[in-house]
C-alpha positions in Angstrom: -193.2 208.8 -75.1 -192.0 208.8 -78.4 -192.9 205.7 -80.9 -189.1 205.3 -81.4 -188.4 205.0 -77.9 -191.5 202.8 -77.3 -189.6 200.3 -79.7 -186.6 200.2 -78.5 -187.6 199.7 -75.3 -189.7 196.7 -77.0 -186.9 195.0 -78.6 -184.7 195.0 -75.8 -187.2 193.3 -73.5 -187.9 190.9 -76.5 -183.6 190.0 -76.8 -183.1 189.8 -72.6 -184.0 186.0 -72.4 -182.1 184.9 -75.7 -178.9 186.9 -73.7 -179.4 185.6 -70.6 -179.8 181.7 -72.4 -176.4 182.5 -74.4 -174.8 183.4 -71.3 -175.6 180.5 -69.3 -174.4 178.0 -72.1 -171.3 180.2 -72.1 -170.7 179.6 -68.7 -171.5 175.8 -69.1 -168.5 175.9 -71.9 -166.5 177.6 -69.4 -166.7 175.1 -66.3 -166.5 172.4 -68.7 -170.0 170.9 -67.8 -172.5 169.3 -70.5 -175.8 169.0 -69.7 -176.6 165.2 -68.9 -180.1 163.6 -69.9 -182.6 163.0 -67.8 -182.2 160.0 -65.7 -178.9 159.2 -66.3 -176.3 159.6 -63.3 -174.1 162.4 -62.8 -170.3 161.5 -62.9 -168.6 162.2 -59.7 -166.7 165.6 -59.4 -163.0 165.2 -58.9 -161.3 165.4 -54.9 -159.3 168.5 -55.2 -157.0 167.4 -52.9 -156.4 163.6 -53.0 -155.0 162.0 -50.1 -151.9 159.6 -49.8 -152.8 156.2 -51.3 -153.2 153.4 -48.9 -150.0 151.7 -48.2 -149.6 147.9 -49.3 -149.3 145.5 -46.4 -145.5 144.5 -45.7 -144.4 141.2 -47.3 -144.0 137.5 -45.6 -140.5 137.9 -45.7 -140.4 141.3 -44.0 -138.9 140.7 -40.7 -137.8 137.3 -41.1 -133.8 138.2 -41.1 -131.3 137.7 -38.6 -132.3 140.3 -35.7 -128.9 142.0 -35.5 -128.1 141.6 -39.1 -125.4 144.3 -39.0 -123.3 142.0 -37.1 -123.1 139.9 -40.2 -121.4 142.3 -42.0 -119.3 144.3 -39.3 -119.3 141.9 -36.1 -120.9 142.4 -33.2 -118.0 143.8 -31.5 -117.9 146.9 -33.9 -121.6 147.4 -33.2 -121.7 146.9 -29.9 -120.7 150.8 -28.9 -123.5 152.1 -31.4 -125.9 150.0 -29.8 -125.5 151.5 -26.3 -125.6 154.7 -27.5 -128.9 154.0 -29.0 -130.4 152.7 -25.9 -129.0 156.1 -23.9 -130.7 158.0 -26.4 -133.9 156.7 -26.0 -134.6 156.8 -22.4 -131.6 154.8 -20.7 -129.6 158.2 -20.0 -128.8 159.1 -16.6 -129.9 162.3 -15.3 -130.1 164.6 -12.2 -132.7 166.4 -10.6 -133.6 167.8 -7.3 -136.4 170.3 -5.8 -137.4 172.3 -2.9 -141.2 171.1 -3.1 -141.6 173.2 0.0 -139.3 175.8 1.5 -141.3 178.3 3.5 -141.8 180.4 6.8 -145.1 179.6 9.0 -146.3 182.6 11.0 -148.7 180.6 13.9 -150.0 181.3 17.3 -146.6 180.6 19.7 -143.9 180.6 17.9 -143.3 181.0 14.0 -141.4 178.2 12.0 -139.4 177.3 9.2 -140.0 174.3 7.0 -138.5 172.5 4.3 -139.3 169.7 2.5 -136.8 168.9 -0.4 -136.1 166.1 -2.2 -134.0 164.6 -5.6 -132.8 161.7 -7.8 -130.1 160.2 -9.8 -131.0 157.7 -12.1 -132.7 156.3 -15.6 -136.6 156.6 -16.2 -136.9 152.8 -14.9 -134.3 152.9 -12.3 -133.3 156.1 -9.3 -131.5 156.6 -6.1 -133.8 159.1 -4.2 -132.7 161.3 -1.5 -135.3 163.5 0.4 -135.4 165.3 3.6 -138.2 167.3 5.4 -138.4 169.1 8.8 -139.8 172.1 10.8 -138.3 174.0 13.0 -140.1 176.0 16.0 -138.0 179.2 16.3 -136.6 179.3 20.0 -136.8 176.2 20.0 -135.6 172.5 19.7 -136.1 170.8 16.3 -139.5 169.7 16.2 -139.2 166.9 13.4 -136.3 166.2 10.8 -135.5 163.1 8.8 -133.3 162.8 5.8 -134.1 159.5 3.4 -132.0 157.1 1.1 -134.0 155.1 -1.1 -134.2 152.9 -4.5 -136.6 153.3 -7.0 -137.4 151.0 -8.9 -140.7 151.8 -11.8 -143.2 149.4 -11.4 -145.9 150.5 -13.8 -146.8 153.6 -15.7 -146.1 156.7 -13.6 -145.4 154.9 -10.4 -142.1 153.7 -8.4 -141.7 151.2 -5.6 -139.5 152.6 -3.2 -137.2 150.8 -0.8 -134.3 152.0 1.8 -134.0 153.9 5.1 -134.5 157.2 6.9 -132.7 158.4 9.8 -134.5 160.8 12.1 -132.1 164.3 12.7 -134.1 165.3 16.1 -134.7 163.6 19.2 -135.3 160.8 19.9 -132.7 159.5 16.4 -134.2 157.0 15.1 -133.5 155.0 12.0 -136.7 152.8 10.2 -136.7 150.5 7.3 -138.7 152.5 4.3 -140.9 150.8 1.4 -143.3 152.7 -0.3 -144.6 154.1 -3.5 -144.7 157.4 -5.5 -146.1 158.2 -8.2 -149.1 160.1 -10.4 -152.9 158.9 -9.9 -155.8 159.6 -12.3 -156.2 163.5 -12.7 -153.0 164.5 -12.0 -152.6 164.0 -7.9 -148.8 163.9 -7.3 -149.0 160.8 -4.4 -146.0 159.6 -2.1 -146.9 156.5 0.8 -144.4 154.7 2.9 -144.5 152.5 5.8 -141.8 153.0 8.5 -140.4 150.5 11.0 -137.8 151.6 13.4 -135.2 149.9 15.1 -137.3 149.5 18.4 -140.2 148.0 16.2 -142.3 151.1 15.8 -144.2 150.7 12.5 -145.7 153.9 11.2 -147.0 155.6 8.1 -147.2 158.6 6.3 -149.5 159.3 3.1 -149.1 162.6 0.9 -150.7 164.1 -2.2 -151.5 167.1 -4.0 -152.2 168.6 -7.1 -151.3 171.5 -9.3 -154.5 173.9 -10.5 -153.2 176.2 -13.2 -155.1 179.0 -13.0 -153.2 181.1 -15.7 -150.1 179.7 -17.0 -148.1 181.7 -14.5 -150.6 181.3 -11.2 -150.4 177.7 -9.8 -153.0 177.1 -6.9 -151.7 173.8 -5.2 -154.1 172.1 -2.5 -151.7 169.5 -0.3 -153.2 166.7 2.1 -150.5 165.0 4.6 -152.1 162.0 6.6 -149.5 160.3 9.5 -150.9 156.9 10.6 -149.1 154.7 13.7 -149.7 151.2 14.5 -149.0 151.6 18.3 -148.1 154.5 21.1 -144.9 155.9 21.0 -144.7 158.0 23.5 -141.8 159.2 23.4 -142.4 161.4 20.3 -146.1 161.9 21.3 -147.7 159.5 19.1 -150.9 158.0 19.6 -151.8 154.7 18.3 -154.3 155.3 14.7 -154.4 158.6 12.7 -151.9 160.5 14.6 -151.9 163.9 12.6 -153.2 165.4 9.6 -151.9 168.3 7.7 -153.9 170.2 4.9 -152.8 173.6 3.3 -153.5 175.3 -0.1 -151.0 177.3 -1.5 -151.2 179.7 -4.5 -147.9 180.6 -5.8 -146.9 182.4 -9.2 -144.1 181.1 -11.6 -141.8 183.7 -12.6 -140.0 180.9 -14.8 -140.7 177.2 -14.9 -137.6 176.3 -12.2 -138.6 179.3 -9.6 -142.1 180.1 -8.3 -142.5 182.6 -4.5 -145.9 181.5 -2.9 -148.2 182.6 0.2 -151.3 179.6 1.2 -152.4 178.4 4.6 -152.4 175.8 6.6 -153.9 173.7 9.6 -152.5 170.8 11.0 -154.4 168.1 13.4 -153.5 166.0 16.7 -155.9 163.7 16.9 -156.6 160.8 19.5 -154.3 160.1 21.6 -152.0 161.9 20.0 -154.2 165.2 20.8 -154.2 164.1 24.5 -150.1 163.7 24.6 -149.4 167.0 23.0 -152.2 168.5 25.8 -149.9 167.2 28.5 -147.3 168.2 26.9 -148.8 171.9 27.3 -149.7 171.7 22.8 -152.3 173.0 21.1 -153.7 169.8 18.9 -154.6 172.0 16.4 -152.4 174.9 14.7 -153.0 177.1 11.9 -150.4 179.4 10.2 -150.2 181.6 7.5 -147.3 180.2 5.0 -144.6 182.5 2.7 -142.3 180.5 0.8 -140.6 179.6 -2.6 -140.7 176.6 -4.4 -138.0 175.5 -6.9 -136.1 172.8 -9.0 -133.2 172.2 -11.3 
């Protein structure tokens, strides 16, 4: 290597750290940071983005006015109509809405059926007039089971309704019962309806319902259904038996083409049990039935 080469290859190893300290005070000047003795504590760095200051409690005097102190200055009588419109505005507005919860054909041992279960409202969030009807049909044969009900609602607490009226029975024997009850949404979602019947000849009976909505994908609905019927006495004359008379439980997956109208297919078995089992065997029944269910479910 050449002696002029050897020394300029010196001197630029000798200037590298006085570059590389001017550099880092130049970037010192150029954040705007001095170097701080030793010891002393660092100032805090600025918040970027500074939220909202805290707001100042309200005055003593806040609130203390007249409570309708409009009607000072316009009378109560102008205000009146703005004031009802408020309260239909936010939450007092009647509305309508009814829905085929169930609406299907039931392929089973025997004879198929058709059932329906359908039911609706007029009302306010806190106040309703419910009507609902359910039946099945054996085809070829009589109605098996059809009621239509009338009832008040009345909301009791959050999410449930305390129902009172009657239901008239469409198939034989006719019967008309006294209805209270409640319905309503328990923890996790279960969609729950339970009344207490008591005819006209003193039959008292019960029925208890719930089910709940698994959304698979946010078109396919899987919907398990429990339906318990209770009786405080024989009534033999619509094969009754005294205790749990029947249970119902089907699972039905159905997909929603829009929010208002979903098709489904599902299953279901159904239950005699007790004495209720042993009327519907002298009655030439099967206590137990299983059928394969098509239907559609909608509301508007």
């Amino acid at each position: 290597m050449k002696p002029s080469a050897i020394g300029a290859l010196l001197s630029a190893l000798l200037a590298a750290p006085a570059l590389a300290q001017s550099q880092a005070g130049h970037d010192a000047h150029a954040g705007h940071q001095m170097p701080q003795p030793m010891g002393e504590p660092q100032p805090e760095a600025a918040d970027p983005s500074p939220g909202p200051s805290m707001e100042l409690p309200p005055p003593e005097e806040a609130g203390s006015g007249p409570p309708r102190a409009a009607d000072a200055i316009w009378g109560a009588a102008a205000m009146a109509p703005s004031r009802t419109a408020l309260q239909q505005e936010h939450g007092s507005t009647d509305t309508a809405w009814f829905q085929a919860d169930r609406l299907e054909y039931q392929a089973r041992p025997g004879h198929d059926g058709l059932l329906w279960d359908v039911q609706g409202y007029i009302g306010n969030p806190t106040s309703k007039l419910w009507l609902k009807s359910e039946g099945e049909i054996a085809l070829g044969e009589e109605v098996e089971g059809a009621e239509v009900q009338a009832l008040w609602s009345k909301a009791v607490a959050p999410f449930w309704d305390l129902q009172l009226g009657v239901r008239q029975d469409l198939a034989r024997p006719s019967d008309t019962h006294a209805v209270i009850g409640v319905q309503g949404i328990a923890p996790y979602e279960f969609d729950i309806e339970a009344a207490l019947f008591l005819s006209q000849r003193g039959d008292l009976t019960g029925r208890i319902e719930a089910e709940l909505d698994q959304r698979i994908t946010q078109r396919l609905i899987l919907q398990p259904r429990i339906e318990l019927n209770l009786a405080a006495q024989d009534i033999p004359a619509r094969k009754i038996g005294a205790g749990l008379d029947r249970i119902e439980a089907g699972l039905r997956l159905r997909y929603q083409i829009v929010p208002e109208f979903a098709p489904y297919l599902g299953i279901e078995q159904g239950w005699k049990l007790g004495d209720s089992a042993r009327l519907a065997r002298l009655a030439g029944e099967k206590p137990q039935v299983t059928s394969v269910v098509m239907g559609v479910r909608f509301w508007f």
